[in-house]
N, C-alpha and C positions, 0 to 999 in steps of 0.2 A: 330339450332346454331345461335350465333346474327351478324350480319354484321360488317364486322372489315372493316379498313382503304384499306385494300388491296383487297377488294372486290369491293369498292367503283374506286379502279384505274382500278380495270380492266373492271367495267361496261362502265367508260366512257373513255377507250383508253388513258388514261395518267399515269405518275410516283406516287408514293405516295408519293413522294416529292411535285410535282405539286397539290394535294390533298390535301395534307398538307397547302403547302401556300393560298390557297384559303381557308380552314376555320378559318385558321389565321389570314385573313384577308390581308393578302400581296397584297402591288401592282404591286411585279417581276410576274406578272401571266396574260397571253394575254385574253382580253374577251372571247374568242372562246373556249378557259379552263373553265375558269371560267364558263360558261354556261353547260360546258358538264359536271361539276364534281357537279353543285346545280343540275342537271337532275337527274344524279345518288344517288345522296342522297336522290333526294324525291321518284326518284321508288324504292330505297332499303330500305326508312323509315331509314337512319342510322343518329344514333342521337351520335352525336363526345362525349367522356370522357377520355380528353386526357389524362390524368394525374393520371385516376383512383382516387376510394375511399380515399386510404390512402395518396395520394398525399394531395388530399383538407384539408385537417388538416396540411398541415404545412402551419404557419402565417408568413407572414414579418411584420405584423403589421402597414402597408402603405398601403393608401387610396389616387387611382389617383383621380384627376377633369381633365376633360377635358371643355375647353371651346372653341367657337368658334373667341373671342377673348379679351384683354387683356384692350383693353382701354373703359373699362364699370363699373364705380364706382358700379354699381349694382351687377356683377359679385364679385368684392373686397369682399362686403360686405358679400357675400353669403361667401364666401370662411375663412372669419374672424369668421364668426360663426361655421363653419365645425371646424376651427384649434382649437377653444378654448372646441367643445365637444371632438374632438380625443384625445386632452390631456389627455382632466380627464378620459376616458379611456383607456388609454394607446397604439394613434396608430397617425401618422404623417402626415397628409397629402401633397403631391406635386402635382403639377399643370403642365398644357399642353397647348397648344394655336394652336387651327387647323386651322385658318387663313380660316373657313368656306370649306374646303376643306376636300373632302369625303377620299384621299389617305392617306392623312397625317394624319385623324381620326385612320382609318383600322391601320395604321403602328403605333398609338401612345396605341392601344388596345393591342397588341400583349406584353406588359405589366403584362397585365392581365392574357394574352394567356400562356405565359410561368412562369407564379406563382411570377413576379416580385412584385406583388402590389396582395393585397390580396379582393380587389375592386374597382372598377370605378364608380363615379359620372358624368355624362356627364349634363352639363349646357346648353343644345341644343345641336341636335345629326340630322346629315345627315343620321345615319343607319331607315327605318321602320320599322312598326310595328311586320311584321313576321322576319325580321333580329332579332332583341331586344328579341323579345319570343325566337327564338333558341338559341341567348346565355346566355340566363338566366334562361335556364335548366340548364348548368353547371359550371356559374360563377355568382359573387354576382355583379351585376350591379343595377343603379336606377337614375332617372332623376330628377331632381329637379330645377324648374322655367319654364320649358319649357317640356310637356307632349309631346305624341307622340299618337294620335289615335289608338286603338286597341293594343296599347302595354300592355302586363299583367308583367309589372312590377314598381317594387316599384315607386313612384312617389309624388312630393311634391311640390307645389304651390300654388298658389293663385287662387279662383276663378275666374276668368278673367272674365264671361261675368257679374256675379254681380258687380265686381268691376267696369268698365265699367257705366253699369245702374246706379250705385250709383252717378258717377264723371258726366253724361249726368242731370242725375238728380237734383244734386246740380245747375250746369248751368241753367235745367229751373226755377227752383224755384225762381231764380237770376231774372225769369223774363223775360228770355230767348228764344222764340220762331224759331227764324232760325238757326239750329247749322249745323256747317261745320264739315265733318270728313273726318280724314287722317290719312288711311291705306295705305296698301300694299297690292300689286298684289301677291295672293298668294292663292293655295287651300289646301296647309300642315301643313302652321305653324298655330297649334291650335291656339296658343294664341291668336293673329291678331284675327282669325277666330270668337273668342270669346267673343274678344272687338267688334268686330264689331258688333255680336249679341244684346250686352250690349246697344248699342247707338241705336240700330232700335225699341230694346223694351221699353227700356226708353220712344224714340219717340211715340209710340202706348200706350204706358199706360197713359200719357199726351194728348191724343189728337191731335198729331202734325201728320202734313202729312210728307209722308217719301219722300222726295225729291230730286230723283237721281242726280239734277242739286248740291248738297251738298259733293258729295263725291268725294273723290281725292285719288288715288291707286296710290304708284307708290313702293318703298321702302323702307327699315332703314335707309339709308342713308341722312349723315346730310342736303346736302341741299334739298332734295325731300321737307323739310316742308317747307322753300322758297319758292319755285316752286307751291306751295299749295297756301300760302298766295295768291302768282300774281295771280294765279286761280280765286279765291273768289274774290278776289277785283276787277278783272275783269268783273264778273255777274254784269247784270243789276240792282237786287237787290242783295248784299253782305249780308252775312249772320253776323248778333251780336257777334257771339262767335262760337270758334272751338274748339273740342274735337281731339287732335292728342294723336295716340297709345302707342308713349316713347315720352317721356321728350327733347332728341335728339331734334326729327320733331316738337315739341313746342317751344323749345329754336331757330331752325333756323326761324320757323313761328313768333317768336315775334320780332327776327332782321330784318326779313322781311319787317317789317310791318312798323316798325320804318322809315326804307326805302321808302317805301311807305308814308307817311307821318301821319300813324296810331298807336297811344299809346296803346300799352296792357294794360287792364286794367281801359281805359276810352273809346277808340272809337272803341275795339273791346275785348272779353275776349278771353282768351289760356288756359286752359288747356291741361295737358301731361300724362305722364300716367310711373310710376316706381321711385321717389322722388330719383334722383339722385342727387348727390352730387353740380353739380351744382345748383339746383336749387334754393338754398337757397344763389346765390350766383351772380344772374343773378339781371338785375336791368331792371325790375322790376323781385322783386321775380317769382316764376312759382307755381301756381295752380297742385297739382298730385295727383297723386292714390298711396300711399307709401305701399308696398311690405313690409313684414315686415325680412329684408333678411337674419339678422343674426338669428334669429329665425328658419328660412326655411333651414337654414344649420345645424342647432344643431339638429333639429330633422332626418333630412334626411340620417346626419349622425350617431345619433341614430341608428335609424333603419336598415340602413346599416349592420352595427356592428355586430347589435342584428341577421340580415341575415347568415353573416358570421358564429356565433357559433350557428344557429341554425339547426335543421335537415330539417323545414318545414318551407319554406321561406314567406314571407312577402310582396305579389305584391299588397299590397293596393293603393290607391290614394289618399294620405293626401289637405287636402285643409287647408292655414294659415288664418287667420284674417286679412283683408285690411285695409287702412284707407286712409277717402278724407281728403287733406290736401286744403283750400283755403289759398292763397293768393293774392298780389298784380297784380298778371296777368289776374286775373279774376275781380279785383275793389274792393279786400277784404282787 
């Protein structure tokens, strides 16, 4: 016989209510639940469908995004792409803002959980890779701009550590031998992970030594790329040109710098990474890695779609086409 919901309560001493909200996702649920009722479901193997077969056929024809937040022209763009494919297929999409906060994700799912929206986009996701696998045996989810390690589901971005090598590599060709990088302290977000790749290879395919006195971690936030500039500037030898991961840590590195009594663009170059909207808008323009983002929504949500009316779903990993964009931050 196959394991039901109340098998699941009685293995780990709680309600099916309590059960309930912990694969919903709910945050009314004390850790100490929560840990006994994932126990019970991995020694009973019970795989949730809550809604059953015939449920999953009825459509609202609404497509959540969730994002981690609202003020990233990058995010708009993506989402502009999404709204002009759902049209022409006939589905609507609305949006969410988790303020990077894993409760407010869980409670913004539950959407999904109860047949509100007929799938979710998440634009960077605090859930991992085995969360993402088990809810996407039973609901149409997919990530797009921001992958998740070991997650088997749909997925759609940009190559990140090419794009990276491409943008380090422009730099030396410039002529460029000491480049600065500024990441972030982190061992999940692939992306990060993958630019960062992108700049050490570049560096070894060049012949350049990789030289840990160049790197500066700290976060996305805007002034970490300040904080970077004074860094560098502060080395005995200062490095010619920095590569930073967003456009953000490039725009405060070139205010910085300004600060510092340093011209982007003639006594040091910038490059950023995701051609956001400012950056065509900054003086000096900003050197980037342009994402191609309304593109990365049409397909994502493509495919979506196509998940939802299909029987046999679609967890590929789409990769988009980049492009180095130079300009005047770099002396172009």
């Amino acid at each position: 016989m196959s394991v039901t919901i109340k098998d699941v309560a009685r293995e780990a001493g709680v309600s099916v209510a309590t059960v309930s909200r912990v694969l919903n996702g709910s945050c009314n649920v004390s850790e100490e639940s929560s840990q006994k009722v994932c126990e019970a479901v991995e020694k009973l193997k019970y795989s949730p469908n809550f809604l059953g077969r015939n449920l999953r056929k009825r459509e609202t024809n609404v497509i959540l995004v969730i994002m981690p937040t609202s003020e990233h022209s990058l995010y708009s763009k993506i989402i502009m792409g999404m709204q002009k494919q759902a049209e022409k297929l006939g589905y609507d999409i609305i949006s969410a803002v988790t303020g990077s906060a894993s409760t407010v994700e869980a409670r913004q799912m539950t959407m999904l959980f109860n047949r509100t929206v007929d799938g979710v986009v998440l634009l960077g996701t605090l859930y991992d890779a085995e969360a993402l696998n088990r809810l996407a045996q039973n609901y149409d989810i997919a990530l797009c701009c921001e992958g998740v390690e070991g997650a088997n589901v749909l997925t759609v971005a940009v190559d990140d550590e090419q794009a990276a090598f491409d943008a380090v590599t422009a730099l030396i060709r410039k002529g460029h031998r000491r480049i600065g990088f500024v990441g972030i302290d982190s061992k999940t977000a692939i992306s990060a992970i993958a630019r960062e790749n992108g700049y050490r290879r570049a560096l070894k395919e060049h012949g350049i030594t990789d030289d840990p006195e160049l790197y500066y971690r700290e976060n996305y936030e805007y002034d970490c790329g300040g904080r970077a500039m004074e860094y560098f500037a502060s080395l005995k030898e200062r490095p010619s040109a920095v590569f930073a991961i967003s456009d953000l840590l490039a725009i405060s590195a070139i205010n910085k710098a300004r600060d510092l009594g340093l011209e982007a663009g003639k006594d040091i170059a910038i490059m950023g990474f995701d051609n956001i909207t400012m950056c065509d808008m900054m003086y000096p323009t900003v050197s980037t890695v342009e994402q191609p983002c309304e593109k990365m929504g049409e397909l994502v949500i493509s495919k979506l779609i196509s998940n939802i009316r299909a029987d046999i779903k679609d967890n590929r990993y789409y990769t988009v086409r980049h492009n180095v964009i130079m300009r005047e931050s770099t002396g172009n």
